[in-house]
C-alpha positions in Angstrom: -21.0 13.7 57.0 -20.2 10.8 59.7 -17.1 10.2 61.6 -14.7 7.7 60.8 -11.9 7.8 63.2 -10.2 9.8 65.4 -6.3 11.3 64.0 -3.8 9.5 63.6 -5.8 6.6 61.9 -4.4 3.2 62.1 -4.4 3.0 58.8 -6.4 4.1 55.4 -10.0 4.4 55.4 -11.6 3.1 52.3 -13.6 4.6 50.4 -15.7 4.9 46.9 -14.7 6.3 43.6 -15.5 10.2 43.2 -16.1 13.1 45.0 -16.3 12.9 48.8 -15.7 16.1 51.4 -13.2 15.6 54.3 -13.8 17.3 57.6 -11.1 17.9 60.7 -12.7 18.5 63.5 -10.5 20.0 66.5 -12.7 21.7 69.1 -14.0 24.8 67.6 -11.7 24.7 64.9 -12.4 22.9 61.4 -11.2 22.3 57.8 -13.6 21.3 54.9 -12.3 20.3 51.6 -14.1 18.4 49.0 -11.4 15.8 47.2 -12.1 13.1 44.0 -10.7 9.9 44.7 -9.1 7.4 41.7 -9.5 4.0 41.6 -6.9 2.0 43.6 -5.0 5.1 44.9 -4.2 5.7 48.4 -4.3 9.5 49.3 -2.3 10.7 52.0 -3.9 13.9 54.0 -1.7 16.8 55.4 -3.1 19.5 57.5 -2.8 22.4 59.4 -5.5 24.1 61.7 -3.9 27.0 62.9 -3.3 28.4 58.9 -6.2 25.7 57.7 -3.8 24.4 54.7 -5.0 21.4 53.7 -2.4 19.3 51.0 -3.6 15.9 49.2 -0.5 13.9 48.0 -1.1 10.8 45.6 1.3 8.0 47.1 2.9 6.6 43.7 1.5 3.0 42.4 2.9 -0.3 41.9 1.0 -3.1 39.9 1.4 -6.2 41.8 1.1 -9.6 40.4 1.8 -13.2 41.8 2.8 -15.5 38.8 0.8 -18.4 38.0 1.7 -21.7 40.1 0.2 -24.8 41.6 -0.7 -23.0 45.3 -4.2 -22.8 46.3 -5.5 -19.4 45.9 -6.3 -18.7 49.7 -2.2 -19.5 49.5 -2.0 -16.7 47.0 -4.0 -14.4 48.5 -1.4 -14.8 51.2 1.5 -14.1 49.2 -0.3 -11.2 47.6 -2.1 -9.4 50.7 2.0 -9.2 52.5 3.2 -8.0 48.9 1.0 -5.1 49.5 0.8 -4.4 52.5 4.5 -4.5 52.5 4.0 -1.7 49.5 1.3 0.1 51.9 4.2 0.4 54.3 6.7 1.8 51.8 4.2 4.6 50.4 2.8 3.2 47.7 -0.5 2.2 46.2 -0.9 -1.5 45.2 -2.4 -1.7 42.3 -4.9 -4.5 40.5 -4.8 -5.2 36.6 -7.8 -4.2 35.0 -10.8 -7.2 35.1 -10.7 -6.7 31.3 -7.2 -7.4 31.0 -6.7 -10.9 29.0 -5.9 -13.4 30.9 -3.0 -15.1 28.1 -0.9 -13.3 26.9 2.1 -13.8 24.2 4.8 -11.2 26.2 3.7 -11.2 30.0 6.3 -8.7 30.9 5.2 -6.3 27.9 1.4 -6.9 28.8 2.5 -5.7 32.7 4.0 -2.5 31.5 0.5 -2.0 29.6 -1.4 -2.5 31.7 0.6 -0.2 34.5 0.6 3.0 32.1 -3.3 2.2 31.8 -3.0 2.8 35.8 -0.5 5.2 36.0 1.7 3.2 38.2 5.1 3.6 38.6 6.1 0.2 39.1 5.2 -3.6 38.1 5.9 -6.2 41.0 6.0 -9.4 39.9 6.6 -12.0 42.6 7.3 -15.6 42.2 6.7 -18.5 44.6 7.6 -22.0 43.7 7.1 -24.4 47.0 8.6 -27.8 46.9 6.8 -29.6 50.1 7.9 -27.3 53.2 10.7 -26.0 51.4 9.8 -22.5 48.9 12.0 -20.6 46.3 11.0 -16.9 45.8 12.1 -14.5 44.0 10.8 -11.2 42.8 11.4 -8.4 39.9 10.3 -4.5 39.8 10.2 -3.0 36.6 10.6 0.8 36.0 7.1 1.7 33.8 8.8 5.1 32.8 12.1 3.2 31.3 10.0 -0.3 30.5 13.0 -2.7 31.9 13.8 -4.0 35.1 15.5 -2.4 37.9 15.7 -4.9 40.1 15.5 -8.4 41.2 16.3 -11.1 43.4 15.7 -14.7 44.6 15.9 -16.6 48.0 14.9 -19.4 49.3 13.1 -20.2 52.3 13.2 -24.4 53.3 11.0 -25.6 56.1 8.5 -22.8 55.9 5.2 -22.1 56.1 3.4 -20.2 53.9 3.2 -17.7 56.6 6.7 -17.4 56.7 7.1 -17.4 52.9 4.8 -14.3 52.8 7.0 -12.7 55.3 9.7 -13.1 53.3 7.9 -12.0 50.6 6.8 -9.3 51.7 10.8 -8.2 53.4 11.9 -8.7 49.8 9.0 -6.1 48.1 10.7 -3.6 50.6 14.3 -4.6 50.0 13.8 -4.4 46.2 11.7 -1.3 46.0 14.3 0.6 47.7 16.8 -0.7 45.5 14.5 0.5 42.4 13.8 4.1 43.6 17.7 4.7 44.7 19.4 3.4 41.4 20.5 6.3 39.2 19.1 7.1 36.2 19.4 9.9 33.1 17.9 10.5 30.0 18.7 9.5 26.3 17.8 10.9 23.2 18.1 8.1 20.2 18.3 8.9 16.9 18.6 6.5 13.7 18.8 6.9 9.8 16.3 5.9 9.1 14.1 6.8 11.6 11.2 4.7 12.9 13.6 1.9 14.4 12.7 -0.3 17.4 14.4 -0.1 20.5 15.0 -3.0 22.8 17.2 -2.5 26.7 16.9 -6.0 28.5 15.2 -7.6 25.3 12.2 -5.4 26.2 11.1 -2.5 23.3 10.9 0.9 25.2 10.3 2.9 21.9 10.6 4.2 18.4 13.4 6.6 16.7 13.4 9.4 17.5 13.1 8.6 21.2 13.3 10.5 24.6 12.7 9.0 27.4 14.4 8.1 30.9 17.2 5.2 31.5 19.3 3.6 33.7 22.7 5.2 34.6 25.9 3.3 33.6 26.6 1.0 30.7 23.7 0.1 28.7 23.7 -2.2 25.8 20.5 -1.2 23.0 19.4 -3.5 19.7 17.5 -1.1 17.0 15.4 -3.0 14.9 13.8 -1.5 11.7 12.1 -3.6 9.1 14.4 -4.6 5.8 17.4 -3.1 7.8 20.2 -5.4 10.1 19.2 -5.1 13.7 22.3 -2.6 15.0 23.4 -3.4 18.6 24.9 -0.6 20.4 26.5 0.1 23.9 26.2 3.3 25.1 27.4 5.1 28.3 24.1 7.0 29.7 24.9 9.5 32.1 23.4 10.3 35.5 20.9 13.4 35.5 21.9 14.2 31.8 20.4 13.9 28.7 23.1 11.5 26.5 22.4 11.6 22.7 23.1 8.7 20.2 22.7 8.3 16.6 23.5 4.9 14.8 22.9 4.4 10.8 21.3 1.3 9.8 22.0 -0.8 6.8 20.1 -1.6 4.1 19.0 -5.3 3.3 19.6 -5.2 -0.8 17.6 -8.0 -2.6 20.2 -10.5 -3.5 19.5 -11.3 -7.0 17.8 -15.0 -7.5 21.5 -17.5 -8.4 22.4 -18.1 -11.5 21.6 -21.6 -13.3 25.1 -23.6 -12.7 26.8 -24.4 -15.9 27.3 -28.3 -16.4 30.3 -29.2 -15.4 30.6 -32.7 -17.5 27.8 -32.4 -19.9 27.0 -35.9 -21.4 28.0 -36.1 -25.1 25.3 -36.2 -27.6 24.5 -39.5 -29.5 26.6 -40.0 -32.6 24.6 -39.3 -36.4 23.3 -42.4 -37.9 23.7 -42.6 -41.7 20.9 -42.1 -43.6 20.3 -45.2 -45.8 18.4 -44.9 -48.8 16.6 -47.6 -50.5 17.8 -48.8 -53.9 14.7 -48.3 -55.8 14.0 -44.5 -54.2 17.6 -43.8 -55.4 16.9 -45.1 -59.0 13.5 -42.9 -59.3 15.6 -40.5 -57.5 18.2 -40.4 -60.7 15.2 -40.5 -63.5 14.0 -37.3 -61.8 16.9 -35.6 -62.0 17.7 -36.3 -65.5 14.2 -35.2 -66.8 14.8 -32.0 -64.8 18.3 -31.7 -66.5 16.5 -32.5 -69.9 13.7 -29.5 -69.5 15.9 -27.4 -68.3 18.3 -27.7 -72.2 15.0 -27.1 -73.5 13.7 -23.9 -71.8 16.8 -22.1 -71.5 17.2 -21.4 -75.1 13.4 -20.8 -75.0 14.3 -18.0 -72.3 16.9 -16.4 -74.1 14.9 -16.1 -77.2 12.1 -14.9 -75.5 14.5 -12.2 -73.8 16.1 -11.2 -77.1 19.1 -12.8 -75.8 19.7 -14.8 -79.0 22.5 -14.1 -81.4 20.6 -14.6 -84.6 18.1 -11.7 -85.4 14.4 -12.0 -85.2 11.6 -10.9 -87.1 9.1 -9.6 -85.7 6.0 -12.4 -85.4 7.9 -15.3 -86.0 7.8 -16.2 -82.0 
């Protein structure tokens, strides 16, 4: 219920998160509409008193971030403050990362894209500032959120300057590069693979999982699908502006190679020559006496044998054996 300013506004009025009530005031005349505000979101206000239409439009979002270096962080702040407020000037809502976001992380560029969907931003800027006494190398890199890869980037340099200047240029570059982003043409692609539940990778980023739909860039665009005990299959495709183009690629099977067989020996070394057995004199003589006792009981049982089997010629009577 208190003023705030008096139309047009210099620039955005802050306010909490929730529901608030806005009121135009123009003489007699008045609008009233009650309005919830998001987190980090600038809302732009359109109006009309003589048919009291009142329109809320949610400028799009753009994560910023300032990569790690060696400045001071009232020198980041800097860098960071003309990133958005160059954003601010293009229409957009710079964004934070969430405080609960870790602060390592394996893949920074996939942990950016994260955390943007988690906003609902459009776009990651990441900006880079490297200064070498008076002399600075920037560069910069806005990534599409919808299409996870990058759609565009540059680097300059700026010697002599001060960090003032550098966050000029900084901030000449967000608006250069954001303009490049939003105007470069784009389709849609619908992926297919056998089997499905492949990875796939544009610019060495993952954007999805077979069967996938989803925006891309216009133009020549080289994918890798990656599926688990299948080759990675890379692929070029043509993608076609404001159509949907369709791809299917068949992956192949990684068989188990069976374990390799034991070489055979190619020179095997000969085995050792038989020694002769030599037996001692006096085992060969008991040897000999053994033998011709067995000789000698075997003439005597043989006959016995054959009589007892009735194999004998001569007849026999009964109870003489």
């Amino acid at each position: 219920g208190r003023p705030v300013g008096v139309l047009p506004l210099p620039g955005p009025i802050w306010a909490t998160v929730g529901e608030h009530q806005i009121e135009i005031l123009a003489g007699e005349r008045a609008i009233r509409e009650k309005i919830r505000l998001g987190s980090g979101r600038i809302y732009e206000l359109r109006y009309n008193l003589s048919t009291r239409a009142f329109i809320i439009n949610i400028l799009p979002g753009a994560l910023v971030q300032v990569a790690p270096s060696d400045l001071p962080p009232a020198d980041v702040q800097r860098l960071r403050s003309a990133v958005d407020k160059a954003l601010q000037k293009e229409r957009y809502s710079a964004l934070r990362a969430p405080s609960d976001a870790k602060a390592v992380c394996t893949e920074p560029e996939r942990c950016s894209i994260n955390q943007a969907r988690q906003l609902q931003a459009e776009y990651v800027v990441l900006a880079h500032a490297s200064p070498k006494g008076t002399d600075w190398r920037l560069s910069m890199s806005v990534t599409d959120v919808a299409i996870g890869a990058t759609a565009a980037k540059a680097e300059t340099s700026c010697p002599g300057c001060s960090i003032d200047v550098a966050a000029s240029k900084l901030a000449a570059l967000t608006a250069q590069l954001l303009k490049d982003a939003t105007s470069r043409p784009q389709g849609k692609v619908h992926l297919l693979s056998d089997p499905s539940g492949a990875t796939v990778t544009l610019d060495g980023q993952p954007i999805g999982v077979t069967p996938y739909q989803g925006p891309m860039f216009a133009g020549r665009q080289k994918l890798l699908f990656v599926r688990n005990r299948f080759a990675p299959e890379s692929v070029e495709i043509e993608v076609l502006e404001s159509q949907i183009t369709e791809h299917q690629v068949r992956l192949t099977d990684l068989v188990d190679e069976p374990p390799p067989a034991t070489p055979a020996c190619p020179i095997c070394p000969a085995p050792p020559p038989a020694q002769p057995v030599r037996i001692a004199p006096i085992r060969l003589a008991l040897g000999l006496v053994s033998l011709s006792a067995g000789a000698l009981l075997i003439g005597f049982g043989a006959p016995a044998i054959a009589i007892h089997g009735f194999c004998a010629d001569a007849e026999v009577s009964p109870g003489s054996v």
